[in-house]
C-alpha positions in Angstrom: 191.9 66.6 160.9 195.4 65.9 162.5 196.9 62.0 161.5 197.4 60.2 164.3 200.9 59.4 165.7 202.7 57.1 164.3 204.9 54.4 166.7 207.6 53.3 165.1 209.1 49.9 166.1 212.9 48.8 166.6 214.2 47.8 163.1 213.2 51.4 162.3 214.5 53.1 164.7 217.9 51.3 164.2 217.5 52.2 160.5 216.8 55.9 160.9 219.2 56.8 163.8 222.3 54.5 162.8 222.6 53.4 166.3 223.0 49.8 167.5 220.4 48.2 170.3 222.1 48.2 172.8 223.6 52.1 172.6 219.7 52.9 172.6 219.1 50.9 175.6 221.8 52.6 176.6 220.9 55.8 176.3 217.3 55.8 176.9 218.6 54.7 181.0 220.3 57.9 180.7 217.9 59.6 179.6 219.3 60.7 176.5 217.2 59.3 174.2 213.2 58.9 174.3 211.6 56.5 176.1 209.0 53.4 174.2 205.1 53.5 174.7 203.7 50.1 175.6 201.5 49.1 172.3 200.5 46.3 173.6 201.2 43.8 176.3 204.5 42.2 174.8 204.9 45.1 172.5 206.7 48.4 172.5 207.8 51.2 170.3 208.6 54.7 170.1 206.4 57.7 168.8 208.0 59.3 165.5 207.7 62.6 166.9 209.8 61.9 169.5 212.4 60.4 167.5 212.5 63.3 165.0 213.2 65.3 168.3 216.2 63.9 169.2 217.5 63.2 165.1 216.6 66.9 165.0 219.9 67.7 168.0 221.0 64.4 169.7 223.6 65.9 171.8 220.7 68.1 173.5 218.4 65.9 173.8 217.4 65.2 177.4 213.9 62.9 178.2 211.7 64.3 180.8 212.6 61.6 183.4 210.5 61.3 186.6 211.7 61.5 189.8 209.1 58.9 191.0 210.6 55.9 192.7 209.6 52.1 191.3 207.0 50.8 193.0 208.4 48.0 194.8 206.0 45.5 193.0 208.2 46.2 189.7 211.3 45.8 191.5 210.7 42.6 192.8 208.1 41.0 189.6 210.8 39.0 188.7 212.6 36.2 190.8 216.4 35.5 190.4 217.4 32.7 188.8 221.0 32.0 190.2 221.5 32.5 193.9 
């Protein structure tokens, strides 16, 4: 029987990839690095396979990005503070 994925969480992606947060934030919006899986409501993280994708070539790695709009609900969710 095949183990079940394992989702790894920030502190060890930092750890394993050397990278700082915001260089992953970075380039998961380009699509350069792979993209988290909701766990739970207010938790995210990112499969292991995935991650041992892009240690295994980093320059090459490119995410499967949709070209699917936002729906307009997700845009607007969130109400601006500062006019």
């Amino acid at each position: 029987m095949a183990e079940p994925e394992k989702i790894l969480r920030m502190r060890t992606v930092l750890d394993r990839t050397g990278l700082s947060r915001s260089t992953i934030y970075r380039k998961m919006r380009e699509g350069t690095f792979p993209r988290q899986v909701e766990i739970s409501e207010h938790c995210r993280g990112w499969r292991e396979s995935a991650i041992n994708r892009w240690m295994a070539d980093p320059a090459a790695y490119r995410e499967n990005v949709s070209a699917e709009p936002l729906p307009a609900s997700a845009v607007l969710a969130r109400p601006r503070l500062l006019a």
